[in-house]
KOLGU-4560 file (N, C-alpha, C; in nm, 3 decimals, padded with zeros to 5 digits):
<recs>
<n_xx: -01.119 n_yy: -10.550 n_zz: 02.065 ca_xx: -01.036 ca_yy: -10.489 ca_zz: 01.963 c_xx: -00.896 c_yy: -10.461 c_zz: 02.015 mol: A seq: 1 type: UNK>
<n_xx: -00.808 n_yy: -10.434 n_zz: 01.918 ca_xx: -00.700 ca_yy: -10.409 ca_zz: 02.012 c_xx: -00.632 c_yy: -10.280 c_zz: 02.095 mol: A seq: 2 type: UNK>
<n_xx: -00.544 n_yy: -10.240 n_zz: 02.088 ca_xx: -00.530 ca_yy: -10.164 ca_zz: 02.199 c_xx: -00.513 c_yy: -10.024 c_zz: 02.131 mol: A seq: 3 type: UNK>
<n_xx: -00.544 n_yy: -09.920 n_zz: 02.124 ca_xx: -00.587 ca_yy: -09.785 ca_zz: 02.071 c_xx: -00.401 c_yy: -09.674 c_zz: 02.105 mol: A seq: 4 type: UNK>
<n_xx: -00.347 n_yy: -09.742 n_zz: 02.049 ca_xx: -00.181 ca_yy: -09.716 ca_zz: 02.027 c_xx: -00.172 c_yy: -09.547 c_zz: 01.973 mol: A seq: 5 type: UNK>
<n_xx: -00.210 n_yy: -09.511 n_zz: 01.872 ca_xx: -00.202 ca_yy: -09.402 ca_zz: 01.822 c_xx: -00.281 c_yy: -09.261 c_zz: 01.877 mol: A seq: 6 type: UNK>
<n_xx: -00.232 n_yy: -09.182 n_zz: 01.873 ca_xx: -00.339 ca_yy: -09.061 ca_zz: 01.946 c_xx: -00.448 c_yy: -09.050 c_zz: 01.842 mol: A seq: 7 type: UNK>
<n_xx: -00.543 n_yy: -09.015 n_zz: 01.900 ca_xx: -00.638 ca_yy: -08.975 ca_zz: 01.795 c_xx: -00.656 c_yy: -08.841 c_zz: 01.753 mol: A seq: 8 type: UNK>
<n_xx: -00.743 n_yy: -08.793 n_zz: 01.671 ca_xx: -00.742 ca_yy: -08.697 ca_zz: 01.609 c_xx: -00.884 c_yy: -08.575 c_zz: 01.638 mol: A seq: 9 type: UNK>
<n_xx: -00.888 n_yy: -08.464 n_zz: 01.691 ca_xx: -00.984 ca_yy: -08.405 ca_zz: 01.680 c_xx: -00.998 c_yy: -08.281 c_zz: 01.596 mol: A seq: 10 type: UNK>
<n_xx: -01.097 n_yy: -08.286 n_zz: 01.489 ca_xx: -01.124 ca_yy: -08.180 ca_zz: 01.388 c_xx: -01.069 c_yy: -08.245 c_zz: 01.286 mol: A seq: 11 type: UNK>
<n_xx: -01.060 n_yy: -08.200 n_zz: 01.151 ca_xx: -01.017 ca_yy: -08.247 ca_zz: 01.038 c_xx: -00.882 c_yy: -08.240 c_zz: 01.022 mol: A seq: 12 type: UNK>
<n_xx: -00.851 n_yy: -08.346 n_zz: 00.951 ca_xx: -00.694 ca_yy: -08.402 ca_zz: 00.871 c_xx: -00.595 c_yy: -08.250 c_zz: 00.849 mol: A seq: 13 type: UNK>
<n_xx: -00.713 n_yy: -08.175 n_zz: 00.780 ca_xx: -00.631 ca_yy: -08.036 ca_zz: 00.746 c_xx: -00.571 c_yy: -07.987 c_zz: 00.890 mol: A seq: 14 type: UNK>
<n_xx: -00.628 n_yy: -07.945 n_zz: 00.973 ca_xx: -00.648 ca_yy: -07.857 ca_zz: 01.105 c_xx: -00.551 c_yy: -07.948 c_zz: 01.174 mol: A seq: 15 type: UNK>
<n_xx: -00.574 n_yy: -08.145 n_zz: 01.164 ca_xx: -00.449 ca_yy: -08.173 ca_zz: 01.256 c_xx: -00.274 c_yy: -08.137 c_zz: 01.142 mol: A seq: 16 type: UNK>
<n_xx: -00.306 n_yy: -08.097 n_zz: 01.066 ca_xx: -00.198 ca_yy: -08.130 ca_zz: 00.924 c_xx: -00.081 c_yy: -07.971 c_zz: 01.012 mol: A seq: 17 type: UNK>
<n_xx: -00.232 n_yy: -07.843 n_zz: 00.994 ca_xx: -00.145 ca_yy: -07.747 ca_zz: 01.037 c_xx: -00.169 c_yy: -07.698 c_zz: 01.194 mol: A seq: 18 type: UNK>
<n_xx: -00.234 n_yy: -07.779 n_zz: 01.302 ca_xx: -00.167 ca_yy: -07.792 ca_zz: 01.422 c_xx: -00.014 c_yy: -07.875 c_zz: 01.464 mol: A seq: 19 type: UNK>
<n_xx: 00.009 n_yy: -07.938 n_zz: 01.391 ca_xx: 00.096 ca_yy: -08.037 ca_zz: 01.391 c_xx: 00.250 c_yy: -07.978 c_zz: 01.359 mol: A seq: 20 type: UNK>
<n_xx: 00.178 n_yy: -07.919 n_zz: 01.226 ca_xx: 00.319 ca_yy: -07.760 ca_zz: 01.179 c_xx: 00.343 c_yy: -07.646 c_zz: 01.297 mol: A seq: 21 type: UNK>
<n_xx: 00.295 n_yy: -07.652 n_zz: 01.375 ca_xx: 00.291 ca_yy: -07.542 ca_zz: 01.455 c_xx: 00.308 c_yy: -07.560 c_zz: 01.596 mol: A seq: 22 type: UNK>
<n_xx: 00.292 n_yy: -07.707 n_zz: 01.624 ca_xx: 00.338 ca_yy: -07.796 ca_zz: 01.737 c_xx: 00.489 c_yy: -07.852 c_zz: 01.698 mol: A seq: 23 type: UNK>
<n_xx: 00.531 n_yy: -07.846 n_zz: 01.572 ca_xx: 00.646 ca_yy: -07.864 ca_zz: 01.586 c_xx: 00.654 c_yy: -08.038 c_zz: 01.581 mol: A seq: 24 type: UNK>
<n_xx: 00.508 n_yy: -08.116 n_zz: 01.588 ca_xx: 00.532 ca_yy: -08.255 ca_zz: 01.573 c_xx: 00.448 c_yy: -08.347 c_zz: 01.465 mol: A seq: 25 type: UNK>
<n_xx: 00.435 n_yy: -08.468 n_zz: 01.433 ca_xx: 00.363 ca_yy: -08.526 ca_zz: 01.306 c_xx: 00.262 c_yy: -08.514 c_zz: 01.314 mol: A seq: 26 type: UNK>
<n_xx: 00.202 n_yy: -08.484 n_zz: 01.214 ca_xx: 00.033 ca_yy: -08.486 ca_zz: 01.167 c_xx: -00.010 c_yy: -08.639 c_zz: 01.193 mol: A seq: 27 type: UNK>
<n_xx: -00.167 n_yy: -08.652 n_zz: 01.215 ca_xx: -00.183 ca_yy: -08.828 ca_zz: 01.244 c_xx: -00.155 c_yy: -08.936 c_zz: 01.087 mol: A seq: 28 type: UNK>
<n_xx: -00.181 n_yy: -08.866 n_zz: 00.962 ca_xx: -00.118 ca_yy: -08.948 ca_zz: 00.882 c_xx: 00.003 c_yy: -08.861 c_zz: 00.816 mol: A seq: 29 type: UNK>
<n_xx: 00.115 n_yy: -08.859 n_zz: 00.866 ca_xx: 00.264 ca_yy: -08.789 ca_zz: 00.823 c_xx: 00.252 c_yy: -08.923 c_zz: 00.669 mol: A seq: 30 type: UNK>
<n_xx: 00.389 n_yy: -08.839 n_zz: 00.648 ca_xx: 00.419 ca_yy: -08.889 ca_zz: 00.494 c_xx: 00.494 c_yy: -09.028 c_zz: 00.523 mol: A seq: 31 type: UNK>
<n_xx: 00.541 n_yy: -09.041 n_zz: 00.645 ca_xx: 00.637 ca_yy: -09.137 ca_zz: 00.652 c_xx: 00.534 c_yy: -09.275 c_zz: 00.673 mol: A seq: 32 type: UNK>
<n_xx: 00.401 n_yy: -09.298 n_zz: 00.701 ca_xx: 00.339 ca_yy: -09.335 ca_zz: 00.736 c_xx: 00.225 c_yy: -09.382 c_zz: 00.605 mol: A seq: 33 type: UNK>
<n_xx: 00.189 n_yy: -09.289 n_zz: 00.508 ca_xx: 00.078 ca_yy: -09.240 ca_zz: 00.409 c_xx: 00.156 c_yy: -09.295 c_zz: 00.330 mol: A seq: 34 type: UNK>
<n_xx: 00.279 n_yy: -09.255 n_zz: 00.321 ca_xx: 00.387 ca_yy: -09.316 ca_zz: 00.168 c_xx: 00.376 c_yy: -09.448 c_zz: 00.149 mol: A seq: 35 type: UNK>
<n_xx: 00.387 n_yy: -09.529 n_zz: 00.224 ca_xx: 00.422 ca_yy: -09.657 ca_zz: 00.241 c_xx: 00.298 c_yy: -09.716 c_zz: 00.146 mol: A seq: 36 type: UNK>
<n_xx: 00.188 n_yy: -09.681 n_zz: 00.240 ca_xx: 00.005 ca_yy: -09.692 ca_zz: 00.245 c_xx: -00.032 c_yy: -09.668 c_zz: 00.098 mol: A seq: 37 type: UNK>
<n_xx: -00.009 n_yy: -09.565 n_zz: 00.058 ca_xx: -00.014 ca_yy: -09.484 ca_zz: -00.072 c_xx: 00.052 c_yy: -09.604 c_zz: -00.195 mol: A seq: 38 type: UNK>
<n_xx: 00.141 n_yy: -09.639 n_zz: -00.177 ca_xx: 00.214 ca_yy: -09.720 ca_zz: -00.262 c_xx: 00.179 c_yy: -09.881 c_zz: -00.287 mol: A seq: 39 type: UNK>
<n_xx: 00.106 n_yy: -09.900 n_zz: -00.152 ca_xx: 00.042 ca_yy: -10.022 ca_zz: -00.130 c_xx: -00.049 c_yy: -10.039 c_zz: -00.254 mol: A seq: 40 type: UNK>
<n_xx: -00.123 n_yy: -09.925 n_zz: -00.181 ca_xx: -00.300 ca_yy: -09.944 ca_zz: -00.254 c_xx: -00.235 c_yy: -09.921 c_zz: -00.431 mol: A seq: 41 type: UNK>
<n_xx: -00.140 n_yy: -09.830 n_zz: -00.448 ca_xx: -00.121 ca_yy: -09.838 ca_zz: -00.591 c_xx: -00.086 c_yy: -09.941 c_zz: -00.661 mol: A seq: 42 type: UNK>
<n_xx: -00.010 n_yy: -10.035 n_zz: -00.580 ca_xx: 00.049 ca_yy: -10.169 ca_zz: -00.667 c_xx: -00.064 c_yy: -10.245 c_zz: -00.695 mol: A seq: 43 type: UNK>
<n_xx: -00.169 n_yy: -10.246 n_zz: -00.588 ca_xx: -00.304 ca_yy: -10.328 ca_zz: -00.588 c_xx: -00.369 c_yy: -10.244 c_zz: -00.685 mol: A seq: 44 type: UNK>
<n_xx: -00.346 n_yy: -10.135 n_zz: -00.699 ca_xx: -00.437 ca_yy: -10.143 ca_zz: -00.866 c_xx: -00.385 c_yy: -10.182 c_zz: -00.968 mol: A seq: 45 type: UNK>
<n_xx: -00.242 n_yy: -10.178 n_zz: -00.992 ca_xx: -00.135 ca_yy: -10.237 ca_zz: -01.096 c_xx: -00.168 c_yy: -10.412 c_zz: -01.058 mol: A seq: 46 type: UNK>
<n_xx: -00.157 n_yy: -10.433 n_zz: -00.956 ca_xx: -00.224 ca_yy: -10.611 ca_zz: -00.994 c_xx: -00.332 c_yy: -10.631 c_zz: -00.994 mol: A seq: 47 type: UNK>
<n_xx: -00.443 n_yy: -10.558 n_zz: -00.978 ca_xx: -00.558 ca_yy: -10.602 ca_zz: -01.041 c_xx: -00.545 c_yy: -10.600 c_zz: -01.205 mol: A seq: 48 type: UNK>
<n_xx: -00.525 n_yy: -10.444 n_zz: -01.240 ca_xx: -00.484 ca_yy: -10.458 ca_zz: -01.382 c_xx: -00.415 c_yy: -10.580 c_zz: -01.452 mol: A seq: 49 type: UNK>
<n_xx: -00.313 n_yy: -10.621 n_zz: -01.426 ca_xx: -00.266 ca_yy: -10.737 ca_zz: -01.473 c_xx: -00.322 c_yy: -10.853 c_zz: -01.437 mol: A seq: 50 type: UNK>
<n_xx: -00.382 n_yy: -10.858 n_zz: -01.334 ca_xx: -00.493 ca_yy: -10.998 ca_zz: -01.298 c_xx: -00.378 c_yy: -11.090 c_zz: -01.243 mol: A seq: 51 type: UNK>
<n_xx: -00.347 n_yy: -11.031 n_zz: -01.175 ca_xx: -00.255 ca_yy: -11.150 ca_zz: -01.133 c_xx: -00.143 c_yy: -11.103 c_zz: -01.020 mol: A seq: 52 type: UNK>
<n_xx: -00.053 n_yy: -11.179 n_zz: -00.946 ca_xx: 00.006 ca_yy: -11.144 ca_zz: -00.854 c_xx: 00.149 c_yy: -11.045 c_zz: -00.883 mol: A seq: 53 type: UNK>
<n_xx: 00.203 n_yy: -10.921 n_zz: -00.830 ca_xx: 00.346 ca_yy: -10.894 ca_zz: -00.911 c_xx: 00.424 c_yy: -10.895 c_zz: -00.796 mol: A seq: 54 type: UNK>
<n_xx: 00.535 n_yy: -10.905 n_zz: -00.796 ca_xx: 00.659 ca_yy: -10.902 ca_zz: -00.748 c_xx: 00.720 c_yy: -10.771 c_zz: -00.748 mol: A seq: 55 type: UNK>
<n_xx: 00.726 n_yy: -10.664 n_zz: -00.671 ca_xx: 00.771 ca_yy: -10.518 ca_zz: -00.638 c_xx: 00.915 c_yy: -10.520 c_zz: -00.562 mol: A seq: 56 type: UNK>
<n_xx: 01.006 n_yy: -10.492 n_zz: -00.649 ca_xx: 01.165 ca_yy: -10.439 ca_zz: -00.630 c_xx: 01.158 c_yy: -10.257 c_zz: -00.591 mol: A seq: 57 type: UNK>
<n_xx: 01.134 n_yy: -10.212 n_zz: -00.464 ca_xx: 01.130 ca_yy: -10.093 ca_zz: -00.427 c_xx: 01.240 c_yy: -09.990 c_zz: -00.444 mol: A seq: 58 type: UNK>
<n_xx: 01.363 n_yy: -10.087 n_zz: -00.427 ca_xx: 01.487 ca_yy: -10.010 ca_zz: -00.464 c_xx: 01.526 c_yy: -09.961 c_zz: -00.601 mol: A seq: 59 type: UNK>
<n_xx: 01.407 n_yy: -10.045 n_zz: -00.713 ca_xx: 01.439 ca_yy: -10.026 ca_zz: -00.813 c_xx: 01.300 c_yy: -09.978 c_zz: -00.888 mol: A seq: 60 type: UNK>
<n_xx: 01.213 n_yy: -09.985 n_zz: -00.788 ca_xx: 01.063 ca_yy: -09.900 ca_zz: -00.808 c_xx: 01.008 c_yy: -09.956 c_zz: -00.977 mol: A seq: 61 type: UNK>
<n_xx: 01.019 n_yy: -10.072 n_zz: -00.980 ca_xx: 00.986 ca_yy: -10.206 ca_zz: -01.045 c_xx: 00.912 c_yy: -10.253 c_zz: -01.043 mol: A seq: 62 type: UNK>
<n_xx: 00.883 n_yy: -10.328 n_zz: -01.150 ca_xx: 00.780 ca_yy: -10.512 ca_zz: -01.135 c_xx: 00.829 c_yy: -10.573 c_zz: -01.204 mol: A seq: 63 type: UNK>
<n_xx: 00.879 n_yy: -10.679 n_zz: -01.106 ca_xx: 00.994 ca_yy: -10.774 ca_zz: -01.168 c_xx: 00.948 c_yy: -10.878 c_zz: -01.236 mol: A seq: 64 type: UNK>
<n_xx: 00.818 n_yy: -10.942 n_zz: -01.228 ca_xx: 00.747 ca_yy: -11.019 ca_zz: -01.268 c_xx: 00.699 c_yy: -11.053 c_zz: -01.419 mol: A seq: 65 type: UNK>
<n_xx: 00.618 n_yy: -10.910 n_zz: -01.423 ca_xx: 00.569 ca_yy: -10.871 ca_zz: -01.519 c_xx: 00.598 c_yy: -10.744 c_zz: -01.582 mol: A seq: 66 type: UNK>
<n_xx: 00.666 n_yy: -10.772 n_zz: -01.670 ca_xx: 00.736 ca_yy: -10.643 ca_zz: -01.718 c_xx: 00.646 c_yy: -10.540 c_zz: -01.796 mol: A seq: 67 type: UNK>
<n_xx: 00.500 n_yy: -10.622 n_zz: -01.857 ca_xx: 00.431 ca_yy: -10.536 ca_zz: -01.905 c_xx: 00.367 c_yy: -10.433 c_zz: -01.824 mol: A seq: 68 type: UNK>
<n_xx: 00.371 n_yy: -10.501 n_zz: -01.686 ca_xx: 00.291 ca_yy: -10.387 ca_zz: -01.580 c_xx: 00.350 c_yy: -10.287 c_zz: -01.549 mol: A seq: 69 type: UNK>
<n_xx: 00.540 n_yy: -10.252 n_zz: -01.576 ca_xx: 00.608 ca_yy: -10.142 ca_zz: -01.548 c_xx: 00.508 c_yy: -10.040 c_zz: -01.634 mol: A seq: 70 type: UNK>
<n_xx: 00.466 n_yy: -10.040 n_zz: -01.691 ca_xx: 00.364 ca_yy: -09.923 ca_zz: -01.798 c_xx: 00.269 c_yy: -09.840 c_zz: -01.691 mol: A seq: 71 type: UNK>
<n_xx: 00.260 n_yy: -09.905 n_zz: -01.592 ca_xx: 00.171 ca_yy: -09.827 ca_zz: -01.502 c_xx: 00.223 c_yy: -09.786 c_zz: -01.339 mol: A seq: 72 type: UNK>
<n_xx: 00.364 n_yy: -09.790 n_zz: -01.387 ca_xx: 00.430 ca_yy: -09.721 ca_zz: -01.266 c_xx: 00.483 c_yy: -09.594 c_zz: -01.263 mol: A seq: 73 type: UNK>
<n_xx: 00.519 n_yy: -09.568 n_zz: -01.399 ca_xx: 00.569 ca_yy: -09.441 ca_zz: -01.435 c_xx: 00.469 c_yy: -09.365 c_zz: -01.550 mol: A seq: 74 type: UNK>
<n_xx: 00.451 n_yy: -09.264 n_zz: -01.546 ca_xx: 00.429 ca_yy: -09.160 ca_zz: -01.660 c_xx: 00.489 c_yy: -09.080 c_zz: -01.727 mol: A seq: 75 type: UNK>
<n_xx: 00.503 n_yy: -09.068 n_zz: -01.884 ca_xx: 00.600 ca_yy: -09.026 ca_zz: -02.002 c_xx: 00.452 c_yy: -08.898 c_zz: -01.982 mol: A seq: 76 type: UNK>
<n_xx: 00.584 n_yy: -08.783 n_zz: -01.933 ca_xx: 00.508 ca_yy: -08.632 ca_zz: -01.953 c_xx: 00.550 c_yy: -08.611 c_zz: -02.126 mol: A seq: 77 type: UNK>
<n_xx: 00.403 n_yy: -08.513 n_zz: -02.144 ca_xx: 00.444 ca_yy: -08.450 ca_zz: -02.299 c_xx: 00.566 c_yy: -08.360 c_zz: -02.303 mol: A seq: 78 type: UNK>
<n_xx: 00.633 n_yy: -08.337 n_zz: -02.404 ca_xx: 00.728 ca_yy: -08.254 ca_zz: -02.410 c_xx: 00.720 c_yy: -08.087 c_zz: -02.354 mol: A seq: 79 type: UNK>
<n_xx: 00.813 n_yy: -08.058 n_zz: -02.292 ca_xx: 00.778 ca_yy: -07.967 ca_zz: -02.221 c_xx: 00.741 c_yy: -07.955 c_zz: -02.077 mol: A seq: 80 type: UNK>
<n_xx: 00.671 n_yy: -08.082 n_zz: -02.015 ca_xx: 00.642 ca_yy: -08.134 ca_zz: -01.883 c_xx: 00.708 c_yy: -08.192 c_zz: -01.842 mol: A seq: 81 type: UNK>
<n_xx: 00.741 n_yy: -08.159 n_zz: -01.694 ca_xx: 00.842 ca_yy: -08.277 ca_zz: -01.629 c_xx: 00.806 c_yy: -08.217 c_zz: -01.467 mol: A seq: 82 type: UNK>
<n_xx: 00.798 n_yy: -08.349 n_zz: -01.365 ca_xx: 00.788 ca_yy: -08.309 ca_zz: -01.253 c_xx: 00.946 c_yy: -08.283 c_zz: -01.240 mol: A seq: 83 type: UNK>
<n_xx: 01.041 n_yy: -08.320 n_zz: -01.315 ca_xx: 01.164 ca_yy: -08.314 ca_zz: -01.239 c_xx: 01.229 c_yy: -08.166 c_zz: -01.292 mol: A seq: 84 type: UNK>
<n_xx: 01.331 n_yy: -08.085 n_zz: -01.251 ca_xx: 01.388 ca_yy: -07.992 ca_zz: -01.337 c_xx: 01.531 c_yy: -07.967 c_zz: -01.351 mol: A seq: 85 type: UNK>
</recs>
């Protein structure tokens, strides 16, 4: 296998999340790391949905391909809701 690069982790995700806050250094999955990952696996459910391959413009947090699949990148909050303020 290959070579064991990353430190590993002892006790749970939480416990390394807030040793990590308190060491002053990254948790084993930081955001800078999870984000990327996170966004992956989401497009792969947006192309399964569409059945087919899409084309992802990140700068423009897009699908350039298939325009019907932008429907499942964003969510229209009800009135009154907004993550933004």
């Amino acid at each position: 296998g290959p070579a064991k690069t990353l430190p590993r982790l002892t006790g749970t995700h939480e416990q390394n999340w807030v040793n990590a806050i308190k060491a002053g250094q990254k948790a084993g999955a930081n955001f800078e790391y999870a984000g990327p990952l996170t966004e992956l696996c989401l497009l792969g459910n947006i192309a399964k949905r569409v059945d087919g391959l899409i084309e992802w413009n990140a700068a423009d947090m897009a699908i350039s391909n298939h325009p019907e699949a932008n429907q499942y990148v964003r969510t229209e909050y009800r009135k009154g809701w907004s993550l933004l303020q």
